[in-house]
FIDOSE-603526 format. One record per atom (N, C-alpha, C): x, z, y negated. Coordinates in steps of 0.02 Angstrom, whole numbers, padded with zeros to 5 digits, always signed. Atoms other than C-alpha are relative to their C-alpha. Example, Ala and Ser with C-alpha at 12.3 -4.5 7.8 and 13.67 -1.06 7.14 Angstrom:
BEGIN
+00045+00000+00059/+00615+00390+00225/+00045+00000-00060/-00042-00003+00059/+00684+00357+00053/-00039+00037-00055/
//
This chain:
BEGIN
-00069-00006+00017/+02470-11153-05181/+00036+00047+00048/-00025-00026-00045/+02504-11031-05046/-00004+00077-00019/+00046-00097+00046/+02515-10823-05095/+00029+00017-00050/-00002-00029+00080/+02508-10767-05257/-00006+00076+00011/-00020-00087+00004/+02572-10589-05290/+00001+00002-00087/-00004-00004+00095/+02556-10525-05483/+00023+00062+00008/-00038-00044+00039/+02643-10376-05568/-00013-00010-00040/+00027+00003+00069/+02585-10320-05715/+00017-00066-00056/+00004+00047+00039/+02674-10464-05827/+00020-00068+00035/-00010+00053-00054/+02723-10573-05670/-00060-00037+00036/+00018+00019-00055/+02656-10685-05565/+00051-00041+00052/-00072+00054-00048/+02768-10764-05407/-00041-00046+00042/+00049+00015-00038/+02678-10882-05315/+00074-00043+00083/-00044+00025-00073/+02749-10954-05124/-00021-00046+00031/+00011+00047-00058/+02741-11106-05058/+00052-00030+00040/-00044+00025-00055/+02822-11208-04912/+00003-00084-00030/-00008+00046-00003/+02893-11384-04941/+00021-00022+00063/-00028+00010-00058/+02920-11438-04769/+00042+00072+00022/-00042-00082-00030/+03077-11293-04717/+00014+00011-00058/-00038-00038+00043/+03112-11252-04902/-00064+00039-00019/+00034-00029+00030/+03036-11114-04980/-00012+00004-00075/-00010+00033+00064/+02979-11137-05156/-00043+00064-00045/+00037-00069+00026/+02942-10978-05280/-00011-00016-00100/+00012+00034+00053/+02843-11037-05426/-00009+00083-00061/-00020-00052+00033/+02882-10884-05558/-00042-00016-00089/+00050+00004+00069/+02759-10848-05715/-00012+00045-00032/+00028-00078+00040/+02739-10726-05852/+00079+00021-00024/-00075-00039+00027/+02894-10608-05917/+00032+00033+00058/-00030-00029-00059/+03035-10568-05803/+00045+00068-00045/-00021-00054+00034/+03106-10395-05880/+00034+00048+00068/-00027-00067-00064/+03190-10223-05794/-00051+00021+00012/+00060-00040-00019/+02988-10161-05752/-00024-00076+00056/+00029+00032-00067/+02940-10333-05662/+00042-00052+00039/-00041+00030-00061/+03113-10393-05574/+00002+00026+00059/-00007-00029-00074/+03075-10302-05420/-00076-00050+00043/+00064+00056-00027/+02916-10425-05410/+00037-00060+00037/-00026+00081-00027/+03030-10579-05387/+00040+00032+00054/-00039-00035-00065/+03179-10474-05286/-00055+00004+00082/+00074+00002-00047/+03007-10449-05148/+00000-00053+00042/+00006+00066-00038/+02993-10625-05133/+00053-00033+00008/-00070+00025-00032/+03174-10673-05117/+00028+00045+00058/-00013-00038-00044/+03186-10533-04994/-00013-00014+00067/+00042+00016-00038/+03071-10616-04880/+00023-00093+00015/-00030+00076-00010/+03152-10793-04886/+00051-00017+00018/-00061+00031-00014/+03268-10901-04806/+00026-00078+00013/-00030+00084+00012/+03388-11047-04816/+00010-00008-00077/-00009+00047+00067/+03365-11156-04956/-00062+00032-00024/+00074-00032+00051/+03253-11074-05087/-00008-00039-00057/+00021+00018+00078/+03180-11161-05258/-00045+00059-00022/+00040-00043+00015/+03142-11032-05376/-00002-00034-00067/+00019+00054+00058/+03055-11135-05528/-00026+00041-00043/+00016-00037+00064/+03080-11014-05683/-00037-00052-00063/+00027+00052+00057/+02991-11166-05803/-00053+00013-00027/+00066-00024+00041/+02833-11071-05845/+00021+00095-00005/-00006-00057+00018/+02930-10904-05867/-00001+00015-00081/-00005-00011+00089/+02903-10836-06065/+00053+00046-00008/-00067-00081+00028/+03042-10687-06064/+00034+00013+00059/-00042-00023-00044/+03190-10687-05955/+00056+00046-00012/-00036-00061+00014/+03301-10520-05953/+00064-00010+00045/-00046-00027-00039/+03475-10473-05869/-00015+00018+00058/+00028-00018-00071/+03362-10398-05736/-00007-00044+00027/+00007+00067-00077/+03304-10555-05664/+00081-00047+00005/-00063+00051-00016/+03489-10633-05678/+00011+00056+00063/-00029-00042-00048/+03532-10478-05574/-00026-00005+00037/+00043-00014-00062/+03415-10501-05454/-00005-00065+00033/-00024+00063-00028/+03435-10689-05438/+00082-00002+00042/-00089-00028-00018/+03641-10646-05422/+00012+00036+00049/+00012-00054-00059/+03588-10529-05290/-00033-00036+00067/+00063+00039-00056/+03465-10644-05189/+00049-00048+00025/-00023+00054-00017/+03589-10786-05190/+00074+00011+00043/-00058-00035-00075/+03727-10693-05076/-00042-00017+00060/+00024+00002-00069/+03599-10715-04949/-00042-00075+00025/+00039+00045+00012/+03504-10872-04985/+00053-00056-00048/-00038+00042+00050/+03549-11025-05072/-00058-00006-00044/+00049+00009+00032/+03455-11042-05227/+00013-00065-00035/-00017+00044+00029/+03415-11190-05322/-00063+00026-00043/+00019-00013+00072/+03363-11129-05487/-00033-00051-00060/+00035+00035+00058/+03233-11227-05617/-00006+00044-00066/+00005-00048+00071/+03269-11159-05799/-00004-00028-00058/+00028+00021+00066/+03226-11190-05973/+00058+00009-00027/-00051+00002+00046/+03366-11197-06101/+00035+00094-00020/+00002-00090+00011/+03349-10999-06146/+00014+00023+00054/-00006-00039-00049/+03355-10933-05972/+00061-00017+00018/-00081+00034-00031/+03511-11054-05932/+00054+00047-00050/-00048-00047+00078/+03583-10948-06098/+00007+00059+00034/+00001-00054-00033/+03534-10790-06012/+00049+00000+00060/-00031+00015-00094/+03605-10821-05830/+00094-00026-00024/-00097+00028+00012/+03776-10891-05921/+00015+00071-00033/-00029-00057-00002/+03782-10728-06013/+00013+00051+00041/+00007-00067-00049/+03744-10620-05873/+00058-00016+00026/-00050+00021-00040/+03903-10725-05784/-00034-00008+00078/+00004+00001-00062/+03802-10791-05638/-00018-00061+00009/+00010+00079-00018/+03776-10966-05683/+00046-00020+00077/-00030+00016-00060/+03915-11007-05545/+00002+00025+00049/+00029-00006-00091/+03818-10939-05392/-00048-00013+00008/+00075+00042-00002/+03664-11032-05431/+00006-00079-00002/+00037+00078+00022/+03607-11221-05430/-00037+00007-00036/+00057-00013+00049/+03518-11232-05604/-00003-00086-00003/+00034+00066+00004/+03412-11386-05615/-00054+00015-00070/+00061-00007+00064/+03301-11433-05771/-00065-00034+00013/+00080+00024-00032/+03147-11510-05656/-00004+00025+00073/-00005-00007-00076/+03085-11434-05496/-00014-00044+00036/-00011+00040-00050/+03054-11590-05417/+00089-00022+00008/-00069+00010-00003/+03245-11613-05434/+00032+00057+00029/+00011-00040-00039/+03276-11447-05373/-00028+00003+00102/+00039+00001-00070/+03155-11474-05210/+00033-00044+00018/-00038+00040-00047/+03236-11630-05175/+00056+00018+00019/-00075-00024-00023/+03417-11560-05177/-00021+00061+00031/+00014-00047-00053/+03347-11413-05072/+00002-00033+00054/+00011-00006-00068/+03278-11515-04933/+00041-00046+00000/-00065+00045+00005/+03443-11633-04954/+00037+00052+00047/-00069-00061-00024/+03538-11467-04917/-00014+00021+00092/+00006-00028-00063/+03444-11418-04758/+00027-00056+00053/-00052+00039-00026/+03563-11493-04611/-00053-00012+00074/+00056+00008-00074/+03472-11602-04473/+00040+00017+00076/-00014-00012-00066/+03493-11557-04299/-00027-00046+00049/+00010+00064-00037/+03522-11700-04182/+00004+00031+00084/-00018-00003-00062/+03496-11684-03993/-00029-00052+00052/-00002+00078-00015/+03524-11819-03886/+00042+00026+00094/
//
C-alpha cells in the first residue's frame, strides 16, 4: 500500500495513483492525532485523495487541518455521512471536494491533473 505512519489512534497510509497522491486515513481523528494527517498533507502535492471512509471519530481538528491543507493542495475528500456533518459545521465544506466513494474521488483527481502537450 505504500508507507504507513500510525499515531497512537491513527493510522495514514500513502499511496501513488499514477501523479495523484492518495491518503488512506484510519482510526480517530481528534485535537491529539490531527498533526498525524497535517504531516502527510504537508508532504503532498497537486491533486490529493484523502479517503476518511474507515475513520471512527472525526473532530474540528481534522476539519482544521483539512481547511488548512487545502489552501495549498486540492483535496478531494471521501466521507461518511457524520464527518460530511462535521466539515459543514466546522464551515469548510466549500474548500473541499467531498465524495462518498474513493474510487470516485481518484477518478475526479486524475481528471483534474492537466495534460501537457508538446508537439
Amino acid at each position: 500500500m505504500g508507507l504507513q505512519i500510525a499515531g497512537d489512534d491513527v493510522v495514514v497510509s500513502l499511496k501513488r495513483l499514477g501523479s495523484v497522491s492518495v491518503l488512506v486515513v484510519r482510526g480517530c481523528v481528534d485535537g491529539r492525532t490531527a498533526p498525524v494527517l497535517r504531516e502527510h498533507l504537508d508532504v503532498v502535492v497537486g491533486d490529493v485523495v484523502v479517503d476518511l471512509s474507515e475513520v471512527s471519530f472525526f473532530s474540528a481538528a481534522g476539519a482544521a487541518v483539512l481547511s488548512s491543507a487545502g489552501r495549498d493542495v486540492r483535496l478531494h475528500v471521501v466521507v461518511t455521512p457524520l464527518i460530511r456533518q462535521v466539515l459543514h459545521a466546522a464551515g469548510v465544506v466549500g474548500r473541499l471536494d467531498l465524495y462518498d466513494f474513493p474510487a470516485e474521488a481518484e477518478e475526479e483527481a486524475a481528471a483534474a491533473r492537466p495534460l501537457l502537450l508538446v508537439g
